[in-house]
C-alpha positions in Angstrom: 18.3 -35.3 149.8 15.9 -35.5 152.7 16.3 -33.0 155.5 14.2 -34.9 157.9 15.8 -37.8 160.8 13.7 -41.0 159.4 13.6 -42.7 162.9 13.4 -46.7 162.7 11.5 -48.3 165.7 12.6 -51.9 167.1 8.6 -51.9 168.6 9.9 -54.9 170.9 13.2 -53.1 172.0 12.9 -53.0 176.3 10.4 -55.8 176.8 7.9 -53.6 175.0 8.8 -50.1 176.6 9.5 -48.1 173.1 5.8 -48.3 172.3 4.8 -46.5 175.6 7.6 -43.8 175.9 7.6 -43.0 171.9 5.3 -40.7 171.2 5.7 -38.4 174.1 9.5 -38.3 172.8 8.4 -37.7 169.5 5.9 -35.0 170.3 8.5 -33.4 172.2 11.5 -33.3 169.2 8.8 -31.7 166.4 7.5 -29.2 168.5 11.2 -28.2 168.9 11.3 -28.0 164.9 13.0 -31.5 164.0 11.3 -33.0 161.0 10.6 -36.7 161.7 9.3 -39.9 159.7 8.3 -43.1 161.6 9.2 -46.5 160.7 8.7 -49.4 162.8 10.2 -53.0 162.3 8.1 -56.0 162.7 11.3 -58.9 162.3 15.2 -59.2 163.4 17.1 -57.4 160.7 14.5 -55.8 158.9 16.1 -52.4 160.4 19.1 -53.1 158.4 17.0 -53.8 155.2 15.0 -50.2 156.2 17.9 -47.8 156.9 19.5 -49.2 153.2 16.6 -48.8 151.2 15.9 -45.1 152.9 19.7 -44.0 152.4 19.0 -44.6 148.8 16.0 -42.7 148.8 18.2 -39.6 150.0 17.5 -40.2 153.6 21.1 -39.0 155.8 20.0 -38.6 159.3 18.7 -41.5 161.2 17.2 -42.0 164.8 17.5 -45.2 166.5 14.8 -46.2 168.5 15.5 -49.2 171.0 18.8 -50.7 172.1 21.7 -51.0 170.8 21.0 -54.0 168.3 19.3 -51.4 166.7 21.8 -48.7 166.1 24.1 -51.7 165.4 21.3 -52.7 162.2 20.9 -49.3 160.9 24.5 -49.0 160.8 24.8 -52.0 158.5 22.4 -50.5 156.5 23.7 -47.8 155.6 27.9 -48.8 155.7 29.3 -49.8 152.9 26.9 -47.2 151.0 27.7 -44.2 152.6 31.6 -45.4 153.2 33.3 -42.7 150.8 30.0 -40.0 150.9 29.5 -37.2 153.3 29.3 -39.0 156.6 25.7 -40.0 157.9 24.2 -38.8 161.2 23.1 -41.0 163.7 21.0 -39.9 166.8 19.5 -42.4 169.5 16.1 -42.1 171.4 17.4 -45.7 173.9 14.5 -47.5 174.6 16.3 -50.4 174.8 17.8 -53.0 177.6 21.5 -52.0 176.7 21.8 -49.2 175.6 25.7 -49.3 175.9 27.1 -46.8 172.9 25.5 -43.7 174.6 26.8 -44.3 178.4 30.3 -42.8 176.8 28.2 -39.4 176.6 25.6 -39.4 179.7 23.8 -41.9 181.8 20.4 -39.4 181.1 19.3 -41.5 178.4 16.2 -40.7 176.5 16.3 -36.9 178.4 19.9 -36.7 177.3 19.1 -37.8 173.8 16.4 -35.3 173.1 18.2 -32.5 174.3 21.1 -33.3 171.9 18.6 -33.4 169.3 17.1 -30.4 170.0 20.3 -28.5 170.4 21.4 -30.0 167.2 24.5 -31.6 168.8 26.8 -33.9 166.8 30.4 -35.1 166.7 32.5 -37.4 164.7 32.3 -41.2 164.8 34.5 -44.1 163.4 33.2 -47.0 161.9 34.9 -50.0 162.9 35.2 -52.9 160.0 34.9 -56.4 160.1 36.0 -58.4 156.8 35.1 -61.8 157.7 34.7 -65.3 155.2 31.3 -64.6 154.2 31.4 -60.7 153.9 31.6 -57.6 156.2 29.9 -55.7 158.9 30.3 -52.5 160.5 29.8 -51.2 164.0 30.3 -48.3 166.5 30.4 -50.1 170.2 32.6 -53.3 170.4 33.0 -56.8 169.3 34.3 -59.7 171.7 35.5 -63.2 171.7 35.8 -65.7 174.3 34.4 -65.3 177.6 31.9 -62.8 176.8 30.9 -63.9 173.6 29.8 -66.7 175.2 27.9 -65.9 177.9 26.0 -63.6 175.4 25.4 -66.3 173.1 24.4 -68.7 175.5 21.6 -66.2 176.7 20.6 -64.8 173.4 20.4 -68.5 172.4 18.9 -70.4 175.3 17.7 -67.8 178.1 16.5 -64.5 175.8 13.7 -64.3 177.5 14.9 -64.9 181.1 15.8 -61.0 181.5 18.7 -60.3 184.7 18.2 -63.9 185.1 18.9 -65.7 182.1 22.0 -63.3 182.1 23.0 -64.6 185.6 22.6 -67.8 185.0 24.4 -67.8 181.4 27.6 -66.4 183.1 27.2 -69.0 186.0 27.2 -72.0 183.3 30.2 -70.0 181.2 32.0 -70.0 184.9 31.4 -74.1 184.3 32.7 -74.6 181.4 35.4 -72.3 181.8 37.2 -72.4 178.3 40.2 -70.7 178.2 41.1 -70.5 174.2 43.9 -68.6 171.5 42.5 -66.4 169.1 45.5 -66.3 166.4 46.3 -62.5 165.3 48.7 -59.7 164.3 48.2 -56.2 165.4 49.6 -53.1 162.6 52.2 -54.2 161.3 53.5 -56.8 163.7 55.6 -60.2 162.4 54.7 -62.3 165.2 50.9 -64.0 164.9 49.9 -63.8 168.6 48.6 -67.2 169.8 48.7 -67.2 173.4 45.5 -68.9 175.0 43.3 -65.8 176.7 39.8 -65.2 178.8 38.6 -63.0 175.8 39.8 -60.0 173.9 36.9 -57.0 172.9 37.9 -54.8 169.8 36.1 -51.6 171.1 35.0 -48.2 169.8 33.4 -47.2 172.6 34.3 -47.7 176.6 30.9 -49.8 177.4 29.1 -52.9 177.0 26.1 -54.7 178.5 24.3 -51.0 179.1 27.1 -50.7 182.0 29.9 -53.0 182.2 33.5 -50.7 181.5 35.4 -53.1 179.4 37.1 -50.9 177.4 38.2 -47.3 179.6 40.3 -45.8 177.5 38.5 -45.7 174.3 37.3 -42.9 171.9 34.8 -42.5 169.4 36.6 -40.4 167.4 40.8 -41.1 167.4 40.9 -43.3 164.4 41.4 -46.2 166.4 40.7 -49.8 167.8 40.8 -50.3 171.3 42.2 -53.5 172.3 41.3 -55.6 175.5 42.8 -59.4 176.2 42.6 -60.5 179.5 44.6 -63.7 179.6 44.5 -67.1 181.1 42.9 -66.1 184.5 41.4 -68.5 186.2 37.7 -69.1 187.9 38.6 -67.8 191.4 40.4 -65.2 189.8 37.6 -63.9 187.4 35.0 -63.8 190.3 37.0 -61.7 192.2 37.7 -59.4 189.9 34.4 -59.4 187.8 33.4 -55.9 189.6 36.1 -54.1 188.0 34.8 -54.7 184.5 32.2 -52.5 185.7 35.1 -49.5 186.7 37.5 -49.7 183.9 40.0 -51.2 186.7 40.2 -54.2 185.4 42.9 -53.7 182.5 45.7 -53.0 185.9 45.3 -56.9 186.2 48.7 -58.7 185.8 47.1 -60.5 183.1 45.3 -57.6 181.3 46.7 -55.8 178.4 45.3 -52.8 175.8 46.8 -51.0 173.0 45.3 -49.1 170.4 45.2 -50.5 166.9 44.6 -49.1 164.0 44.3 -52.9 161.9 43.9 -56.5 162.9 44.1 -59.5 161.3 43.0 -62.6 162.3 44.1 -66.2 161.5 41.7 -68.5 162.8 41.1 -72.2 161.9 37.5 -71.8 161.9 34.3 -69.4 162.7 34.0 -68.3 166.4 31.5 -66.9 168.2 31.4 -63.3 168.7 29.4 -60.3 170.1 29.1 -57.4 168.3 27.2 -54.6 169.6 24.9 -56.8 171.6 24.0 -59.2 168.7 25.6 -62.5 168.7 26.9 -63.7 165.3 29.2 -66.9 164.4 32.0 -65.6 162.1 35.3 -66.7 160.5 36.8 -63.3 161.5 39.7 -61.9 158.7 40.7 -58.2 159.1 39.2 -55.6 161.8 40.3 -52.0 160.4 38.8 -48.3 161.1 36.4 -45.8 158.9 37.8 -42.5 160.8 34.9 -40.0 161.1 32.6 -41.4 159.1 29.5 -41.3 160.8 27.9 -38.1 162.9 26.5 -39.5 166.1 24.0 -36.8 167.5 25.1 -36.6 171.3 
């Protein structure tokens, strides 16, 4: 087994800003005695295909460098491979735009990151699970449905390159459409398949998304557990008026809101949906959401 962090570089993660702020980072962590090797990607996914290949090579400790679509790749390549194996480790230098899976430790970010590196700080992570139709993934932030789903898949699909913008103006046509929708599931070991109509529901491991957006307060990294958001059939005036408190946790004290903590769900839908997961936007036929307790080291 390799003792050193192989650290896999998304070159394009921040409009660009990894390849500038890299190498001073870099410099930095092997001067304080971390062993590094570099990898950079040069196409979407290839990180996945990387981080596989180098976990079979021995490789256990992996840097992220970029946003959290990285992390979310590595992860993927090294789950289901290391699922019943000593658990990974997985340390971030965030060059990225989102950066959301670190706010639940500081809002420093790369300064943060290197000094938990260089103080050889870790803790335990779960891995949550998706089984959908056509396989599985695995990831450490949160996946959504419904109203945020789709205003990230309307930018990532029509406005990437638009930046605060094409964000804005993705929520503004969402706001339009305004699709209120059921996403049919059972929590545990409920009877009852819930199909009430809702705003969207987030299956979170971590409290935030969209680098500072609060959606999911109450959840931790490491209690074996899915935290559960739906936010039900609010309407348009209601959602503007209430949008801020995604970004304070407050929003869950809506009459409308509800969370539990879940340790399985399974999900009965007629068809793929759209879906967010860690800030990449995938079309799945979701089956069964469960949790891998502790089985990841996150370096923080």
């Amino acid at each position: 087994m390799s003792d050193a962090f192989l650290a896999v570089i998304n070159p394009a993660a921040g409009g660009g800003r990894s390849r500038k702020l890299l190498q001073p980072a870099l410099d930095r962590l092997r001067a304080g005695g971390i062993e590094i090797d570099v990898v950079a990607t040069n196409a979407p996914r290839q990180a996945a295909e990387i981080a596989r290949d180098a976990y079979g090579k021995g490789y256990r400790r992996f840097i992220a460098v970029g946003g959290d679509g990285t992390s979310y790749e590595i992860v993927n390549g090294i789950f289901p491979l290391s699922a019943n194996a000593e658990p990974p480790t997985l340390a971030f230098l965030p060059l990225g735009t989102g950066n959301s899976f670190q706010r639940d430790f500081t809002d420093q970010g790369v300064e943060y990151a290197i000094e938990s590196l260089l103080a050889r700080r870790s803790r335990p992570c779960d891995v949550l699970r998706l089984r959908h139709q056509e396989g599985v993934i695995h990831y450490i932030n949160l996946l959504s449905m419904g109203f945020s789903a789709d205003v990230a898949t309307l930018r990532a699909r029509h406005f990437s390159g638009w930046g605060e913008l094409g964000y804005q103006s993705s929520i503004f046509i969402c706001l339009a459409r305004f699709r209120r929708r059921a996403f049919p599931l059972r929590v545990d070991d409920e009877e009852k398949t819930d199909r009430r109509p809702c705003l969207f529901l987030t299956f979170s491991n971590s409290k935030f998304t969209g680098g500072t957006m609060m959606i999911a307060p109450r959840a931790e990294i490491d209690d074996g557990l899915i935290e559960f958001v739906r936010w039900g059939p609010i309407g348009r005036v209601g959602l503007v008026r209430n949008l801020p408190k995604l970004y304070d946790g407050t929003h869950i004290e809506h009459p409308l809101a509800e969370r539990r903590a879940a340790k399985r769900v399974q999900f009965f839908l007629d068809s793929p949906v759209d879906v967010m997961v860690d800030g990449e936007v995938l079309t799945l036929h979701c089956r069964e959401l469960d949790v891998l307790p502790a089985a990841l080291n996150v370096v923080a």
